[in-house]
N, C-alpha and C positions, 0 to 999 in steps of 0.2 A: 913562410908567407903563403898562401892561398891564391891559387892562381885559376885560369879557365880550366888548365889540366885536372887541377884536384877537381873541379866540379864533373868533368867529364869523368876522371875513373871513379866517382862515390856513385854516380846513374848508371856505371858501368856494372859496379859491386852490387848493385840495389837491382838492378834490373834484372826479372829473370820473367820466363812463361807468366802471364798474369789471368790466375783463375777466376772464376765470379764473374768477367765483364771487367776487369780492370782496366782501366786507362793505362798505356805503354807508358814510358817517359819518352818526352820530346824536347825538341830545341827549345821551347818554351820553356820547359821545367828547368833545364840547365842555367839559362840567363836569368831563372826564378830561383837559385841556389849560386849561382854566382853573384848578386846583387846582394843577396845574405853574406857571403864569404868578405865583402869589404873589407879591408882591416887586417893588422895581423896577428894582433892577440886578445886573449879570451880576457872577457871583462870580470872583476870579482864575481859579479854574483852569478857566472858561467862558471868561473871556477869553482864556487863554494858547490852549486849543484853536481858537477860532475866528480867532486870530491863528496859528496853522500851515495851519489849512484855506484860510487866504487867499492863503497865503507858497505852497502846494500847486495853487492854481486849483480851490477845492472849494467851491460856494457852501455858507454854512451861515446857520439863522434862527436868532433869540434863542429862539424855541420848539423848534427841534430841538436846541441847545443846552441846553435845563433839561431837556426830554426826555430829554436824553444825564445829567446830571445827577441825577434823579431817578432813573432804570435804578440807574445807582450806587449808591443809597441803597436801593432795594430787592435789590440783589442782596447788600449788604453785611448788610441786614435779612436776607436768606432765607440769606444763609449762617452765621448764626449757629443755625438750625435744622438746615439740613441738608448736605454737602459738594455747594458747586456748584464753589469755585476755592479754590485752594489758601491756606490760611489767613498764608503769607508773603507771597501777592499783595495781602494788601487792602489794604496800606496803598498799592499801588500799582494802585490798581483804575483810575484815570483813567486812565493812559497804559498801562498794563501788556495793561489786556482795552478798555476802550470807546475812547480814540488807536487801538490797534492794530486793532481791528475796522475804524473808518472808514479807517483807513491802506490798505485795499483798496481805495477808490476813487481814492487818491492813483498807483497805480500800471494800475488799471484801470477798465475804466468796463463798466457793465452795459448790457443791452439794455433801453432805455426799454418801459415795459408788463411787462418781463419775467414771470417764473416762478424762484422761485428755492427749493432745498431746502437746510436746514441738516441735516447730518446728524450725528447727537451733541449737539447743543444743546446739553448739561450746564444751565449757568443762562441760554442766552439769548445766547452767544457761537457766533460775530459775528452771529446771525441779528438779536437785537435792536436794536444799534447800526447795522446797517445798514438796516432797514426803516424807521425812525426817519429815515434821512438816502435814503431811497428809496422814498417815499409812493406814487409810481406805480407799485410794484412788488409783487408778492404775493409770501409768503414763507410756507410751509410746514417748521415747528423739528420735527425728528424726534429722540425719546429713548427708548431703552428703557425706563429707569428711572423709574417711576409717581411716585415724590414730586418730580422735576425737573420732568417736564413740569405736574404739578401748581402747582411753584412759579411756572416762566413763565406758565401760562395766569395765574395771578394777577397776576405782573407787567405781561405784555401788557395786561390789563381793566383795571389802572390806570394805565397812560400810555397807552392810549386807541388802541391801532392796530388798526383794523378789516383792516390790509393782512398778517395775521399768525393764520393757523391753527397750530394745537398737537397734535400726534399722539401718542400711546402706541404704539410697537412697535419689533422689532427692522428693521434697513435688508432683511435678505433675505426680511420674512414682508409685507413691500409692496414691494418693488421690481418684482415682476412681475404686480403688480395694476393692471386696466383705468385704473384713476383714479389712476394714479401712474408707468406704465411709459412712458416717451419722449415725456415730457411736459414738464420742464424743461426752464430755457436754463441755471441753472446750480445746479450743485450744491458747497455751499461744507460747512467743515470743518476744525474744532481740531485737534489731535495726536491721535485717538482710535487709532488703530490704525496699522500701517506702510501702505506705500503700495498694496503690492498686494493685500490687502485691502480697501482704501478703492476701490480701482477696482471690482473686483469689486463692490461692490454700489451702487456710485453710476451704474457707467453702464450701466446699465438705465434710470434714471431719465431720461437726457439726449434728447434729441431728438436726431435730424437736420436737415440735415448739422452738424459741429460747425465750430470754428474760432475763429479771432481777425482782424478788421479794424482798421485803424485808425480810432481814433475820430473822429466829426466835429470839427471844429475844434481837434484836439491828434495832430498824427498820431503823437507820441511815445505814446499812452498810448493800447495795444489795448482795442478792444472784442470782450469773450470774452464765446463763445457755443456754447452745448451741452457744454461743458467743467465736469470738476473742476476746484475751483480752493479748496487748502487750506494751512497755517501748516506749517511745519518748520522745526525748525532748520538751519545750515549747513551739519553734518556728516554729510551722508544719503548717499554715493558708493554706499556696497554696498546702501542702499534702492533708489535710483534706478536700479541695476543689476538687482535683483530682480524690479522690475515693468517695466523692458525686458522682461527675458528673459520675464518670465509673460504679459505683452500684445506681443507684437510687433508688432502695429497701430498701439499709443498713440504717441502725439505728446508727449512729456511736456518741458516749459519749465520755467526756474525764474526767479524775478524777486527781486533782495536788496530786505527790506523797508528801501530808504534812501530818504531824502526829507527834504525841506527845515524841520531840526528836530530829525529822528530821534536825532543824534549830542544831545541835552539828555536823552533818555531812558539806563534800567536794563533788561537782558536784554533786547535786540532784536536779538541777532544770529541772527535770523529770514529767513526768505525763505516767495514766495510759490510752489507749484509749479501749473502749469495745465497739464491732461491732456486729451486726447480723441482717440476713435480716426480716423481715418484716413479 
């Protein structure tokens, strides 16, 4: 059973030197992880996901499990206020947005400490489910729209992620501002726009040099770096063409969201694309 203890040693295990500007974790965030821990066992569809993340090589806790869990319940709450996803996704809010969010680290892996920008956030997608399964990682959710990001700053202060700033603006009225320009390792991303507009204003954002290595101990599964890296569907041929021709520098890949599980899922013929220039 889950007690104050286990929430204090998981802020203890999670807490270390916090690079970028990081929020420390505090009393706040404990009693915002002990509110999630309620309960003492994991519910099916926590087990079915931490049973894909296993069959994937993804380590996952029972705490980032309810975490993943609880996101769901508020975004299902916040969408009955305002449009964050499409009102035919909820009933497939597990695997549909939070599966398919962490299904990015099943195919790739991030740079440990990173910097990462969600751009479009809408409710929180993927930047939330992935910071959740990436404590060491800061994340920065960018949304034009003042009641979205309203909505996640609420959500983020109730499941407790200090590793998780929330911005108001458009991508091109900061992308070339001192404290946002070539400063990510990555820049991730829903279907907000086609591609060569997503370029356009995400890689300003990117550091130098960019790239992909392979990861330590999986050399199938790249570690991307200073790259775009966003959702599409299968059929993008004249996309992928367009931002060829408009970036002729970019490096643009695409990865099919498949993986071990994937074919138990509804609408995932998905793929991941990762760009950066040259």
């Amino acid at each position: 059973m889950h007690t104050d203890a286990t929430a204090a040693s998981y802020v203890r295990e999670k807490s270390r030197p916090q690079a970028h500007g990081q929020r420390s974790y505090t009393a706040r965030t404990i009693e915002a992880i002990h509110n999630i821990l309620k309960g003492s066992f994991l519910t099916p569809d926590e087990l079915w996901l931490s049973t894909i993340c296993t069959h994937n090589k993804l380590a996952i806790t029972d705490i980032q499990l309810r975490q993943l869990s609880r996101y769901r319940e508020l975004l299902l709450e916040w969408n009955g206020k305002i449009n964050l996803i499409s009102r035919k996704d909820q009933e497939h809010a597990w695997d549909v947005h939070v599966l398919l969010s962490v299904a990015y680290l099943f195919l790739l892996r991030f740079p440990e400490g990173g910097r990462i920008l969600d751009l479009g956030t809408g409710g929180g997608l993927p930047g939330i489910p992935l910071s959740i399964m990436l404590p060491g990682c800061s994340f920065t959710l960018v949304d034009s729209i003042r009641k979205k990001t309203a909505a996640v700053s609420a959500m983020v202060d109730a499941l407790g992620l200090p590793n998780v700033t929330v911005v108001n603006a458009r991508a091109e009225e900061i992308n070339h501002l001192p404290q946002h320009r070539n400063i990510y390792d990555i820049v991730t991303a829903r279907s907000v726009t086609d591609l060569t507009h997503l370029l356009t204003w995400a890689l300003p954002f990117l550091q130098r040099p960019p790239g992909t290595d392979a990861a330590p101990g999986d050399p199938g599964i790249p570690l991307v770096r200073s790259s775009l890296v966003t959702l599409k569907g299968m059929e993008i041929d004249t996309e992928l063409a367009a931002a060829r021709k408009a970036f002729p520098r970019a490096v643009i890949g695409t990865r099919p969201l498949v993986f071990r599980g994937s074919e138990e899922l509804v609408n995932t013929d998905k793929q991941l694309i990762i760009a950066h220039l040259k």
